[in-house]
C-alpha positions as CSV (number, residue, x, y, z in Angstrom):
1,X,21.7,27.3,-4.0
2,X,21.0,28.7,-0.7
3,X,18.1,31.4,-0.3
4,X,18.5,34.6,1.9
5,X,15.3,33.3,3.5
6,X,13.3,30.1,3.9
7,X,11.1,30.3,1.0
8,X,13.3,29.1,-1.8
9,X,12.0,24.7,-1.3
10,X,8.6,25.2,-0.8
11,X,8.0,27.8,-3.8
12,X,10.2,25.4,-6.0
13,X,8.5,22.2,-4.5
14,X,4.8,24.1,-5.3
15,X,6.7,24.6,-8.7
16,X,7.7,21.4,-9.7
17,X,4.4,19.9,-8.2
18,X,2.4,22.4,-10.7
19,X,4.5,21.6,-13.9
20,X,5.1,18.1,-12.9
21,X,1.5,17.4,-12.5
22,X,0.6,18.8,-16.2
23,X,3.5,17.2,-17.7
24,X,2.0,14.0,-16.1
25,X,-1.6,15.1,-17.5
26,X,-0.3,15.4,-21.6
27,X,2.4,12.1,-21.1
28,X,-1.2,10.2,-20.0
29,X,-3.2,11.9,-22.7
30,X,-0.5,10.9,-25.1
31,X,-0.3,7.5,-24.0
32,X,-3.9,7.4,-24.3
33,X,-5.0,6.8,-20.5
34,X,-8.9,6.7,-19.5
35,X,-9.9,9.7,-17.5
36,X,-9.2,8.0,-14.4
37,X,-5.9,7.5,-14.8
38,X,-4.9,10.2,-16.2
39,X,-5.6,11.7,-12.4
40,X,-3.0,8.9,-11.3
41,X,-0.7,9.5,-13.9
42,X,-0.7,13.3,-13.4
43,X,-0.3,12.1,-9.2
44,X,2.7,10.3,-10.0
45,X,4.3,12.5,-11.8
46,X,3.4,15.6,-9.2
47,X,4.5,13.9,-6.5
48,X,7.8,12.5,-8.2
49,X,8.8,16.2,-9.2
50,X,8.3,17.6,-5.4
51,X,10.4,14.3,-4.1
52,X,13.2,15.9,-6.7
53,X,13.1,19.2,-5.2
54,X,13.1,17.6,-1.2
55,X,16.4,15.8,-2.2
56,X,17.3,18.8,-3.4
57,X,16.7,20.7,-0.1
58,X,18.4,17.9,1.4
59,X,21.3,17.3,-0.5
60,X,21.8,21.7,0.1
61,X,20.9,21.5,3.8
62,X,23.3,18.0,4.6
63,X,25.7,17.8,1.7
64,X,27.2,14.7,3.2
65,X,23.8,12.9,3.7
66,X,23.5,11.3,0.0
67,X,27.4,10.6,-0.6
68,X,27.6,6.6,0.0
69,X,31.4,6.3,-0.3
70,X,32.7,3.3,0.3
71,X,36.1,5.0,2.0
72,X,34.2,6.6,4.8
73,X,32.1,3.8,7.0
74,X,33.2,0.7,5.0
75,X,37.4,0.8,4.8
76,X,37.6,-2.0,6.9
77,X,34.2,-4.5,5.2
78,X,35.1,-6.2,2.1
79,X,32.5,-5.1,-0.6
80,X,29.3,-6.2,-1.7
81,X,29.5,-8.7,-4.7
82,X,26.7,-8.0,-7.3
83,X,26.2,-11.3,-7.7
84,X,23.8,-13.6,-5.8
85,X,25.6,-15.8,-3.3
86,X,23.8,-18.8,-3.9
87,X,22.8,-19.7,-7.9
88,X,20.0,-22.4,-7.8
89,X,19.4,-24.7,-11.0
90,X,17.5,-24.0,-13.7
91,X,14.0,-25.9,-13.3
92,X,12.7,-25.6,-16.4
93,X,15.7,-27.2,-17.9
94,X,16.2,-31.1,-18.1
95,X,19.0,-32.6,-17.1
């Protein structure tokens, strides 16, 4: 998704911020937010659509950057477990 020039991220990040920001606006007004937050809302949702689109520039510019394989830097580290190491009792349970 490469541009012939350098004006491709920031229009699309402008972009997203726009939509993102009255997408934010109408989910706050629909979830019945006071006026206040409906600024915050709107905020969050702005600033979480032009995060999207710097991944995005990211993921064009270093296509290797995001990829967490496992085979690449870890081959020779055995794997994270998903459970925690230590499991302590229970203290709201009598014994």
């Amino acid at each position: 998704m490469t541009g012939g020039g350098k004006t491709l991220y920031p229009m699309l990040g402008v972009g997203a911020f726009f939509v993102m920001f009255w997408v934010g606006f109408v989910v706050g007004f629909e979830l019945g937010l006071s006026c206040g937050l409906f600024l915050l809302n709107a905020l969050f949702f702005a600033c979480a659509g032009a995060w999207c689109v710097v991944r995005l520039e990211l993921a064009d510019a270093h296509p290797s950057a995001l990829r967490t394989s496992s085979a690449d830097g870890n081959s020779g580290m055995r794997r994270r477990e998903s459970r925690p190491a230590v499991l302590l009792p229970n203290p709201f349970v009598s014994r």
